[in-house]
C-alpha positions in Angstrom: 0.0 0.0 0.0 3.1 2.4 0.5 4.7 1.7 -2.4 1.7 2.2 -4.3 1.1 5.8 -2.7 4.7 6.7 -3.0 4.2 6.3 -6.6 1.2 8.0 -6.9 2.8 11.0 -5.5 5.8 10.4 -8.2 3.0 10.6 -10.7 1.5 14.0 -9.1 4.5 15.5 -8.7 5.6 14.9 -12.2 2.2 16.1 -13.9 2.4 19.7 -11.7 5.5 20.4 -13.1 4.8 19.2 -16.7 1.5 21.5 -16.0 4.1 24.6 -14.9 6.2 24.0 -17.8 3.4 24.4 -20.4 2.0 27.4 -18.6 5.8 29.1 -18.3 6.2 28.4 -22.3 2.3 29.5 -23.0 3.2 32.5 -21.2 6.1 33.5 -22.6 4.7 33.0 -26.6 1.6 35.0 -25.6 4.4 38.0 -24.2 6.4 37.5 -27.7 3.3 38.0 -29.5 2.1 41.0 -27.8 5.5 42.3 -28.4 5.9 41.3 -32.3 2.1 43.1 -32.6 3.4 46.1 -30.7 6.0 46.9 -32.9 4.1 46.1 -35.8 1.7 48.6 -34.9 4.6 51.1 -33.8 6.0 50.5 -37.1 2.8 51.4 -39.1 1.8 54.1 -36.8 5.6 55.3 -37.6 5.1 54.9 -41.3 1.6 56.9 -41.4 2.9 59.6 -39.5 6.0 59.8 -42.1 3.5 59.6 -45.1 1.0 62.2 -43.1 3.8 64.5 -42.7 6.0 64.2 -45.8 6.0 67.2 -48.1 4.4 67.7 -51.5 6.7 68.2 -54.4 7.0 71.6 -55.6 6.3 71.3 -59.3 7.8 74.4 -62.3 6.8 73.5 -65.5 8.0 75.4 -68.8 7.0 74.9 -72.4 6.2 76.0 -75.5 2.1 75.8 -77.1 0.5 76.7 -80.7 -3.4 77.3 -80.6 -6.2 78.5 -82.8 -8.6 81.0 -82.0 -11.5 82.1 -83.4 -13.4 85.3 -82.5 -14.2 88.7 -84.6 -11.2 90.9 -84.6 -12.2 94.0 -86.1 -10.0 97.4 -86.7 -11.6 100.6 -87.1 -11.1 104.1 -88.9 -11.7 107.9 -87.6 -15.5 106.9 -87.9 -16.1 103.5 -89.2 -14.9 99.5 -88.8 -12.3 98.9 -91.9 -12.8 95.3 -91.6 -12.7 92.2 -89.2 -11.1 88.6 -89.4 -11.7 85.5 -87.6 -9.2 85.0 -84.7 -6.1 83.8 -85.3 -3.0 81.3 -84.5 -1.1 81.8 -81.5 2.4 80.6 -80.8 4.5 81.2 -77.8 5.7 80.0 -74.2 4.3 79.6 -70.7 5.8 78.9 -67.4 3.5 76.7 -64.7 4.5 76.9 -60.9 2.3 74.1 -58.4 1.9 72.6 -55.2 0.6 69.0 -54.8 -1.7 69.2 -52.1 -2.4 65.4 -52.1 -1.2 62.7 -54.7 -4.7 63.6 -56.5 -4.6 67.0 -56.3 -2.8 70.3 -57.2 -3.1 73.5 -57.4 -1.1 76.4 -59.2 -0.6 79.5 -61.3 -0.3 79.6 -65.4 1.7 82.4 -66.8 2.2 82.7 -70.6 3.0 85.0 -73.5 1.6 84.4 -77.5 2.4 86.4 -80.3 -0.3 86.1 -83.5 -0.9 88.4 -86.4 -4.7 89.8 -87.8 -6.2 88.5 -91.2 -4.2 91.4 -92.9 -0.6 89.8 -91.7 0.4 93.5 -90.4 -0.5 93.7 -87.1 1.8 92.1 -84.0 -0.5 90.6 -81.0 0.9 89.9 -77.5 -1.4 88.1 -75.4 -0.1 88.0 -72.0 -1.9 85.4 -69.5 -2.1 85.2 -66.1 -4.6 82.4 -64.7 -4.8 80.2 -61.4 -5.4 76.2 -62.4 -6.5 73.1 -60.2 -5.8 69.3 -61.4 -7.3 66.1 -60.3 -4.9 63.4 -60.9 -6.8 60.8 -61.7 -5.0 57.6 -60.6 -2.5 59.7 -57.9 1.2 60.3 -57.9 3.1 58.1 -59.9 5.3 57.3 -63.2 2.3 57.8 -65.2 0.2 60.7 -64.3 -3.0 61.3 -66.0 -4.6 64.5 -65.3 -7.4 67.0 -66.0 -7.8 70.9 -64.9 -9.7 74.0 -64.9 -8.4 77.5 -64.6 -9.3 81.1 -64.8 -7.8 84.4 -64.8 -7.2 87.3 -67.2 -5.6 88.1 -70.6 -4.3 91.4 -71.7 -4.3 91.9 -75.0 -1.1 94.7 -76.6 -1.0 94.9 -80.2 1.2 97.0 -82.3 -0.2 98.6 -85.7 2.6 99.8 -87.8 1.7 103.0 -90.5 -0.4 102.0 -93.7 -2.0 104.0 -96.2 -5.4 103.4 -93.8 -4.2 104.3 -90.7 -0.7 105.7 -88.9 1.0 103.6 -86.8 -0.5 103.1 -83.1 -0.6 100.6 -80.2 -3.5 99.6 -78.2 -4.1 97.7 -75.0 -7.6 95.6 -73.7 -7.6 93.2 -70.8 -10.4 90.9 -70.3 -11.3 87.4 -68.1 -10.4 84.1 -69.4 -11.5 80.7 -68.0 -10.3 77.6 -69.7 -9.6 73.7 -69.4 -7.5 70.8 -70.0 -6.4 67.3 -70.2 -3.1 65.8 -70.0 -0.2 63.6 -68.6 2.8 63.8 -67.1 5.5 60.8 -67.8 8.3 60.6 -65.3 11.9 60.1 -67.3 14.3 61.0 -64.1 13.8 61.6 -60.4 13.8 65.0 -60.9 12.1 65.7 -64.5 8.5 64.9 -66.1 7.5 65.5 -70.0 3.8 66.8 -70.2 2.1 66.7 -73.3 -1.8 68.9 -73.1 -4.5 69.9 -74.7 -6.3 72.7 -73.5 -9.9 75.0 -74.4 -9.9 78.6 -73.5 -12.4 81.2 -74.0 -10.7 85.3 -73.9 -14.6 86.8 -72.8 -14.1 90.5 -74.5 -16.7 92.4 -75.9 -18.6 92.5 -79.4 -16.0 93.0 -82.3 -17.9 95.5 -84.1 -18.3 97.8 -81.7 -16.2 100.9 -81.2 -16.9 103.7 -78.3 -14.8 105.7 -79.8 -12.7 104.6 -82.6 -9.4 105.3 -83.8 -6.9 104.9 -86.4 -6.1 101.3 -86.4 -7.9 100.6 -83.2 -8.7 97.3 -82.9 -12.4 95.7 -81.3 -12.0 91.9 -80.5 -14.7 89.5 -79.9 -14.8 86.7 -77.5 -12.2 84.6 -78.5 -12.4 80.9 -78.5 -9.0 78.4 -79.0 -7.8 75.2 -79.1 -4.3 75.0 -77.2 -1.7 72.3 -77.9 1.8 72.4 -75.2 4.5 70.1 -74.2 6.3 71.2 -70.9 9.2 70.0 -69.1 7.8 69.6 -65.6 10.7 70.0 -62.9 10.2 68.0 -59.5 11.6 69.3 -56.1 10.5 68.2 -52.3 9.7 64.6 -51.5 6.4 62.9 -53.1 4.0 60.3 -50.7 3.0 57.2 -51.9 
């Protein structure tokens, strides 16, 4: 009867610490687990905060653009309108500082100079711009960057009317709103350096083309002006992008 307790006790004795030794080793996986999460969620919370706090590139584009207008442009005597031709072609250059707000969005300012001559091939047009855009990049930053815009801003119109046997030479100067649109894409070729081929409409809102308050040699009346715009820029990154 005493050996048979004795080795019941060798069988109790044995189980408890087999029982301890899982609980120990249960104990310490459930701690390595709670510490593997911990730092996984450290980590993430680390890299949100970076991505939250990262800074938008600062984008400068520059390029050069042909378009074709169409609108009344009219020139008048001492008394009367000597004629009037339909718009135009435009050729010239812009510049095209932004700010990514988000990888889908960004907003800036379009700046740009175009030279075009009247129906009579005398007269020299400037058409300065000055205009603020927003984009939606449609599928975010990224190598390939599809995008479309709106903008609106003004246009100031100088034009230079050299002496003819109608009128003496004279300059003239008319501003007037603008508001216009686009499509395009940007392609990454470097770190630093996207190409961005566009298409844009604009519409230059000045008055009737026939009317003069009070005319004068050479002065010219233009209509609203409507345009088809074709650009390629070179689009110059700086800053740090999120992903």
């Amino acid at each position: 009867m005493r050996q048979k307790r004795s080795v019941m006790t060798v069988v109790a004795v044995a189980s408890s610490l087999l029982a301890h030794r899982a609980s120990a080793e249960a104990s310490v996986a459930s701690d390595s687990g709670r510490a593997s999460n911990a730092s996984d969620s450290g980590a993430a919370e680390t890299k949100g905060e970076t991505e939250r706090t990262s800074v938008p590139p600062i984008e400068l584009g520059a390029g050069l653009h042909a378009a074709i207008a169409f609108g009344n442009d009219c020139r008048s005597t001492s008394s009367d309108v000597s004629g009037c031709g339909a718009g135009g072609t435009l050729f010239g250059f812009h510049l095209a500082p932004r700010w990514r707000l988000s990888p889908e969005f960004s907003v800036g300012a379009l700046g740009g100079l175009s030279w075009s001559g009247d129906s009579w091939g005398n007269v020299v047009t400037k058409w300065f711009t000055l205009e603020a855009e927003g984009r939606w990049h449609v599928v975010g930053a990224g190598t390939v960057d599809p995008w479309i815009g709106i903008d609106a801003g003004v246009v100031l119109d100088v034009e230079g009317v050299p002496a003819s046997d109608i009128y003496p030479a004279n300059s003239f100067t008319q501003a007037a709103p603008m508001v216009g649109g686009g499509i395009g894409i940007d392609i990454r070729v470097a770190s630093f350096l996207m190409l961005s081929p566009e298409v844009r409409g604009f519409a230059f809102l000045f008055h009737d083309g026939n009317a003069f308050t009070a005319p004068s040699n050479g002065e010219s009346s233009i209509a609203q002006q409507n345009g088809v715009m074709l650009s390629m820029s070179g689009t110059f990154l700086g800053g740090s992008r999120s992903r």
